[in-house]
C-alpha positions in Angstrom: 0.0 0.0 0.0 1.4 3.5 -0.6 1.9 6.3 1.8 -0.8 8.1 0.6 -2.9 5.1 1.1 -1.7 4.8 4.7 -2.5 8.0 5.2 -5.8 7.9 4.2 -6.1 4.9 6.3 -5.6 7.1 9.1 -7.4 9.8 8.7 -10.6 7.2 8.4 -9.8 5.7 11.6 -10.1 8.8 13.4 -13.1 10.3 11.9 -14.8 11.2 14.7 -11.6 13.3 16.3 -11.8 15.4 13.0 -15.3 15.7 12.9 -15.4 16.9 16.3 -12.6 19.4 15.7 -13.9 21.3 12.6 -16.8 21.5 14.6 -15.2 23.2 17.0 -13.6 25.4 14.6 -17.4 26.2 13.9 -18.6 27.2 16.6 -15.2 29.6 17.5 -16.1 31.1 14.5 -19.8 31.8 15.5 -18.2 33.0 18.9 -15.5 35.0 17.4 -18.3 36.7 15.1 -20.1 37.8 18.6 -17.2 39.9 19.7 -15.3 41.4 16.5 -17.2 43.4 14.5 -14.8 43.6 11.3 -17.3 46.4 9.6 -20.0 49.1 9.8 -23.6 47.1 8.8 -24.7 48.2 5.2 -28.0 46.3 5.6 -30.3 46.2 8.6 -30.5 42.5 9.4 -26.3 42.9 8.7 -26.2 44.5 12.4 -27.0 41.4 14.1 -24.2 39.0 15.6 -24.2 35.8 13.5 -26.5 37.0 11.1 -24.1 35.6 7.8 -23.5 32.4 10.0 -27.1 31.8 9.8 -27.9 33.2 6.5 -24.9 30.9 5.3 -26.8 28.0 6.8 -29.9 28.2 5.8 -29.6 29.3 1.6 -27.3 25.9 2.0 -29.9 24.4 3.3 -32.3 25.8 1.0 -29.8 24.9 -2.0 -30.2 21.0 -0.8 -33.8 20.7 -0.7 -33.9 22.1 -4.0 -31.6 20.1 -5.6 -33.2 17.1 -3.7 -36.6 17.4 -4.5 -36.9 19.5 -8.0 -33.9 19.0 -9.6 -33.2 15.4 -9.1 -36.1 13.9 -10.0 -35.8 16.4 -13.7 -32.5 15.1 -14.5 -32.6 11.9 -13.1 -33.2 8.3 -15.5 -35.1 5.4 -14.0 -33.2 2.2 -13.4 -34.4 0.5 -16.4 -33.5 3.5 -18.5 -30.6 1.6 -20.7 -31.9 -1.4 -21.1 -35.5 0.2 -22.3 -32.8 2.0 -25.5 -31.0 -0.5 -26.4 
């Protein structure tokens, strides 16, 4: 197996411990945004602590569902799609 391999191997193993800490590096973002406030707010809802966290998190959110449920099933061929052209 090569190094890379090994590596990968590794990294698998210990999923959890780097789930966990980007997590972490999540949430001291989210904190960090309550404290520093890098700019004046240009829009009114921009005044709020954690407002782009959330907006960030919920048109992702948004962009799932609708990728899930309208645009799937548009683009998407049923299982019997090349044997039914052949």
């Amino acid at each position: 197996m090569s190094l890379f391999g090994m590596l990968l191997d590794a990294l698998r193993a210990r999923r959890c411990l780097f789930g966990a800490v980007f997590f972490l590096g999540l949430v001291g973002l989210v904190v960090a945004n309550l404290f520093l406030r890098p700019h004046e707010a240009e829009f009114v809802l921009d005044a709020y602590p954690g407002f782009w966290s959330a907006f960030g998190l919920l048109v992702g959110l948004a962009m799932v569902i609708v990728m899930k449920k309208i645009v799937q099933p548009m683009i998407s061929r049923g299982d019997d799609y090349y044997e039914r052209n052949n």
